[in-house]
C-alpha positions in Angstrom: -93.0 -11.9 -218.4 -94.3 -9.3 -216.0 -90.8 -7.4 -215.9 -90.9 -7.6 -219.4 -94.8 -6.1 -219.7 -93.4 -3.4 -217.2 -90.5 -2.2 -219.0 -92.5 -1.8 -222.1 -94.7 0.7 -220.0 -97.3 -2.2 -219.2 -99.0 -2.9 -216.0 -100.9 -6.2 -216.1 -103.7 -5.5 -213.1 -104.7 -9.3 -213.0 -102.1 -11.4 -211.7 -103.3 -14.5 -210.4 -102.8 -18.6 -210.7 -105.0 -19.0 -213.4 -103.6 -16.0 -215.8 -99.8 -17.2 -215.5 -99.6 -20.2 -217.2 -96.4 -22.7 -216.8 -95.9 -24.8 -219.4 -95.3 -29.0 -219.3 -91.7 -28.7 -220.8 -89.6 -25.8 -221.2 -90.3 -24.0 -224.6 -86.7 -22.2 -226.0 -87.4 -19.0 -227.8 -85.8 -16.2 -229.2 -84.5 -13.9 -226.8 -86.1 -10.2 -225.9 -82.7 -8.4 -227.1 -84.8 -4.5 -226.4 -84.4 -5.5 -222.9 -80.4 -5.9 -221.7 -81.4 -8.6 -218.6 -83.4 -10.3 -220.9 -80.7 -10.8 -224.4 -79.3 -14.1 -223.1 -83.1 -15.8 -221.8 -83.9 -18.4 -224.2 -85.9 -21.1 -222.3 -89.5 -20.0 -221.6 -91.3 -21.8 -219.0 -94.9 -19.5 -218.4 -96.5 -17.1 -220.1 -99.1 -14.5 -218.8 -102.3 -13.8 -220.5 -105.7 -11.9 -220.1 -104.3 -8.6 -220.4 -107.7 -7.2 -220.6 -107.2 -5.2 -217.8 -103.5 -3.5 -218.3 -103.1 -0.1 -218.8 -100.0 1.8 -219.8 -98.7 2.5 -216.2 -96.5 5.3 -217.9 -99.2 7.8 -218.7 -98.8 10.7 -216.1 -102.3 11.8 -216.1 -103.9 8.5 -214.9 -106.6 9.2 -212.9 -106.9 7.5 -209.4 -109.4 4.0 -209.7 -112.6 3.7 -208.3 -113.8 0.5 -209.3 -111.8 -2.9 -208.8 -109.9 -4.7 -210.9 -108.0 -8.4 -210.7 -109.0 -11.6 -208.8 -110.4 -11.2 -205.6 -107.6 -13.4 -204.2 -104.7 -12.4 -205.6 -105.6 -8.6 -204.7 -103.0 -6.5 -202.7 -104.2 -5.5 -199.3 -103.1 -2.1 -200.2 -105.9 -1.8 -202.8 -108.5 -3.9 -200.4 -108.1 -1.3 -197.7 -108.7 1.8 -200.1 -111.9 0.3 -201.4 -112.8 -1.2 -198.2 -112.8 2.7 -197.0 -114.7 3.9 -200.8 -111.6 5.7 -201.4 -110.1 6.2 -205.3 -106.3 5.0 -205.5 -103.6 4.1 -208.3 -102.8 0.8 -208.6 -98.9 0.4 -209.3 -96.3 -2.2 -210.0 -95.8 -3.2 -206.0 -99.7 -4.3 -206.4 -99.2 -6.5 -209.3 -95.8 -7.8 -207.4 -98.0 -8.6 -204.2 -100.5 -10.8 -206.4 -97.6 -13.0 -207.2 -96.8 -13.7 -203.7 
């Protein structure tokens, strides 16, 4: 779900346990065919939600972030450090991809 966010220019901000939800059983859906890894993927087991704070990551003049965003958590150490030290700083996809781990 995240790749799929990303390659339609999203960046989700918010990854954490309680915003990626797995479901009891398997769900089979109709296939992403805009994406090519993603034509053949019919079984669904999580989806993500509260997208409140995504932002189209593709938008060249993003200004650099001065006020968090996400779950204290599941933030990457990355973005700690910068506003640890008050400094501004674009949050990317390797940030989002740290929350998951």
């Amino acid at each position: 779900g995240h790749y799929n966010m990303y390659k339609d220019g999203w960046l989700h901000r918010d990854v954490s346990d309680g915003n990626v939800l797995l479901f009891p059983v398997p769900q089979i859906r109709k296939p992403l065919t805009r994406f090519e890894c993603t034509k053949n993927l019919t079984k669904c087991v999580s989806v993500s939600n509260d997208g409140d704070q995504a932002i189209r990551w593709r938008e060249l003049d993003r200004e650099l972030e001065q006020r968090r965003s996400g779950t204290l958590p599941f933030i990457s150490m990355r973005l700690l450090n910068a506003w640890d030290d008050d400094e501004p700083i674009l949050h990317t996809f390797a940030d989002d991809l740290e929350s998951f781990f």
